[in-house]
N, C-alpha and C positions, 0 to 999 in steps of 0.2 A: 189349630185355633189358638192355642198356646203362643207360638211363633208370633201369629200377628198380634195379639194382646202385648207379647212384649217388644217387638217392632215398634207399635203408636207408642207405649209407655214411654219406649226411647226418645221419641220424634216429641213427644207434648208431656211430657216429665215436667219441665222447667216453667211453661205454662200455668200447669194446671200440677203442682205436687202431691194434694190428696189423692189422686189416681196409684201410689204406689202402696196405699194401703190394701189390706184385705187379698182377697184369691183372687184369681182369675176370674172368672165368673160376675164378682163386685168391681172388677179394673174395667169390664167390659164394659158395664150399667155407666161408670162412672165418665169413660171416656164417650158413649152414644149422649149423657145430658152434656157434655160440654161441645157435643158438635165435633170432634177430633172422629167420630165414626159414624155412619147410619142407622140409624136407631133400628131400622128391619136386620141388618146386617148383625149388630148387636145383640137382637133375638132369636139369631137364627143361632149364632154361637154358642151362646148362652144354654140354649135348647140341644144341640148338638153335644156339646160339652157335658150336658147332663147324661143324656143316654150312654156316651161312649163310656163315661163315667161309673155308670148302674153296671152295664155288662164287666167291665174291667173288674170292679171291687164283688161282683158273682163269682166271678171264673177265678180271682184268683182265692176267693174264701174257699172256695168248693172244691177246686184244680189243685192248689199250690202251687205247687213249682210245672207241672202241665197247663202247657199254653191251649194245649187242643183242644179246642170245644167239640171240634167233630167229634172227636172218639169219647166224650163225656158220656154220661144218660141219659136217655130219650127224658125223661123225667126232668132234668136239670136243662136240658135243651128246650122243655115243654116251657118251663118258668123260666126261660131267660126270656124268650118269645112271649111271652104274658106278659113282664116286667117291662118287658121293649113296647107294649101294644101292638105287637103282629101276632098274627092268625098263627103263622109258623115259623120255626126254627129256618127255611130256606127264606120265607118273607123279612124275618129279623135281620137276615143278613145280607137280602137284598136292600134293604131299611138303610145298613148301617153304612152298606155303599155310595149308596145316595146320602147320605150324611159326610161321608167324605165327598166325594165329588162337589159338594156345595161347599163345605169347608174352603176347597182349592179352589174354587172357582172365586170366594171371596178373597183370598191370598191375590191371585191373579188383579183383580180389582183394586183393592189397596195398596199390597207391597207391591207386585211387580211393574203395575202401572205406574205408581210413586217413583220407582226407579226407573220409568222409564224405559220399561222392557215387555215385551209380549207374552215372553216364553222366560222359562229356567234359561239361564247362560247354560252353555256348553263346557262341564267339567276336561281339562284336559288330564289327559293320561299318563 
């Protein structure tokens, strides 16, 4: 979500320059009023961006320096899922998958269309 907020930034900077104030979040609102994004698209990030957000600053208050949510506490597993609005710790992260998948999906639409492209190029080796 990041990537394409700073993609357009890039592309309609010069445009539109009050776009490079504020977070992400505010560059997104900022570029869906000037038309530079779909306003659904722009709520969907925005939304996106907020949860993946909530879970990240949980785990690493709670975790530190552990990444694993798995092997956390049922208990901390129970509130991350509460904080997510899923039923359960497997629904949260079935939630969080489909939060990326629509992420890429609007990547695909924007950048990679923009460029021209279907798919990711082919890194060579």
């Amino acid at each position: 979500a990041e990537i394409i907020t700073q993609i357009l930034l890039l592309r309609d900077a010069a445009a539109f320059p009050d776009e490079l104030h504020g977070t992400t979040m505010t560059a997104l609102a900022q570029l869906a009023a000037h038309g530079c994004l779909p306003k659904k698209s722009a709520q969907d990030l925005i939304a996106s961006l907020r949860t993946l957000r909530d879970m990240q600053q949980i785990s690493r208050l709670c975790l530190g320096d552990s990444k694993d949510v798995h092997t956390a506490p049922t208990a901390l597993q129970e509130m991350m899922a509460k904080r997510g609005q899923a039923r359960t710790f497997t629904d949260l992260e079935q939630q969080i998958t489909g939060i990326e998948t629509n992420i890429y999906r609007i990547y695909q639409k924007i950048v990679l269309a923009e460029a021209g492209l279907d798919e990711e190029p082919e890194v060579p080796s």
